[in-house]
N, C-alpha and C positions, 0 to 999 in steps of 0.2 A: 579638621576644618572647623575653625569657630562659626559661633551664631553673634548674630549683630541686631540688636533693635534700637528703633529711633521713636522716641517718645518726644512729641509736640504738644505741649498745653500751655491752655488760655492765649497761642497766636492770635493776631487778630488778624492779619494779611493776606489774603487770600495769594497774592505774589509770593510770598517768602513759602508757604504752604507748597504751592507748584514749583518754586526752586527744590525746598526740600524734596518731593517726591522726586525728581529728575535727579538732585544727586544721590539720594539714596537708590535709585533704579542703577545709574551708573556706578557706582560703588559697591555693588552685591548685596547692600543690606537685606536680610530675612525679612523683616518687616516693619513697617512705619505703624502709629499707633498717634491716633488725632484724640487727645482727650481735654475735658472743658471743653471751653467756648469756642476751641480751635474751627474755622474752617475744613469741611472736609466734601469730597467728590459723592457725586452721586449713587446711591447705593443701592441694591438688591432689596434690602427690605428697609429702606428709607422711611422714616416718620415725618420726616420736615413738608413743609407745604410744597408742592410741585413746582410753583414758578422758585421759590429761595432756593433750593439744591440744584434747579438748573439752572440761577442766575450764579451762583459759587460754583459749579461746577467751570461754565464758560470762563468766569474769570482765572481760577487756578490750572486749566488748561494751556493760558496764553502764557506762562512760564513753564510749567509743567510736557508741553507740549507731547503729551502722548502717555508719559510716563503716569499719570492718574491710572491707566488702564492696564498699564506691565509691570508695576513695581507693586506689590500686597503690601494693604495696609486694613487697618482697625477702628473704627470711632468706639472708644471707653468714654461715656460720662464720666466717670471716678474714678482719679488717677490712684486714689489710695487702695482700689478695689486693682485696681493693673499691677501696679509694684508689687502688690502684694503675690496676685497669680505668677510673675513674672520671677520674684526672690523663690516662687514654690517649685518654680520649673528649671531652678540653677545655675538661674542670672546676679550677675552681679549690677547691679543699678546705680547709676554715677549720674550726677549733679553737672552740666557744663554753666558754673557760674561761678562768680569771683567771692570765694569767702575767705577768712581766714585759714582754715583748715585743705584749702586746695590745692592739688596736686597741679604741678603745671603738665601740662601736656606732653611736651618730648621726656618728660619723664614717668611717665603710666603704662603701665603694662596691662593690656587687655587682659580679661580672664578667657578661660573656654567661650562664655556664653555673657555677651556684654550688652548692656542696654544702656543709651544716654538721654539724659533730658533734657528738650532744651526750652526756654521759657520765654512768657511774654516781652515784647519788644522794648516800651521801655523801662518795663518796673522787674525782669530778672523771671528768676522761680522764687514763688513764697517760702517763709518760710518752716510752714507745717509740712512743704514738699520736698524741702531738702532733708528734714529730720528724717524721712522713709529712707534716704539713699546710702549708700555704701561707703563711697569718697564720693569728693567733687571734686571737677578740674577747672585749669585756668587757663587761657590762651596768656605767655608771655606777651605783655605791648610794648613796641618799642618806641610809641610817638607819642602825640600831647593827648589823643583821643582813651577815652577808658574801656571801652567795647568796640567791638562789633557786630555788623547786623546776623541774626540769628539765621539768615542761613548762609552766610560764609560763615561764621564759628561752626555751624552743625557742619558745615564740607569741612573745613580742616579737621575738625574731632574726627569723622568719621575719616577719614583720609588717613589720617595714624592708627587708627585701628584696623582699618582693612586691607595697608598698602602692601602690606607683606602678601597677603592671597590676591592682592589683585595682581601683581608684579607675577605671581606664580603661576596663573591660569590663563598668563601670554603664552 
């Protein structure tokens, strides 16, 4: 059985935040990972001011709907300090952004243990972030638009990497 992680940084949305959670809780992902300035739920040993983590909490819950509290997830400050622990624990760490060098998606073969990044809404993943990663991939488009919003790209990525175990633990 592979391992799956969903690394989210510098989101700003608290909406896309709580989609992701939700489809990662439905998709089996191991674990979600809020790093930078991402939005992220309420936590056990929280530092943020108390009304901010339960104003972001309330909001990422109204997409999220439950799933902030069933699906495990992470806030890393330093994504470079995550990849790094993440490549130590024998992840392969992939890019979901449009570059020259990207693999389109029905053609990427998970590893055992895969990890994807998805980035800020409208300016991508930087590019000190991508140099950490392994491949990048690309959602083929088939219309005038050049993206989409980062959590339908993070559901379809993740959807091709996990549809095989999910399909099998019907």
């Amino acid at each position: 059985m592979s391992t799956v992680a969903l690394i989210t940084h510098n989101l700003r949305s608290t909406h896309n935040v709580g989609s992701l959670l939700r489809t990662a809780e439905g998709l089996g992902v191991d674990m979600v990972y809020f790093t930078g300035y991402t939005p992220y739920p309420l936590s056990p040993d929280d530092t943020r001011l108390p009304h901010l983590s339960a104003k972001l909490t309330r909001q990422i819950h109204k997409t999220a709907l439950g799933a902030e509290l069933t699906q495990p997830w992470a806030h890393f400050e330093d994504i470079e300090q995550l990849v790094s622990k993440l490549k130590k624990d024998g992840f392969k760490v992939c890019a979901l952004e449009q570059t020259k060098s990207a693999v389109p998606l029905p053609n990427f073969v998970p590893a055992d243990k895969t990890a994807v990044i998805v980035g800020n809404e409208p300016d991508g993943i930087d590019s000190q972030t991508l140099l950490l990663c392994d491949t990048h991939l690309v959602i083929p488009m088939k219309g005038q638009k050049e993206s989409f919003n980062v959590a339908q790209a993070a559901a379809m990525c993740l959807y091709h990497i996990t549809v095989k175990e999910v399909a099998s633990s019907k």
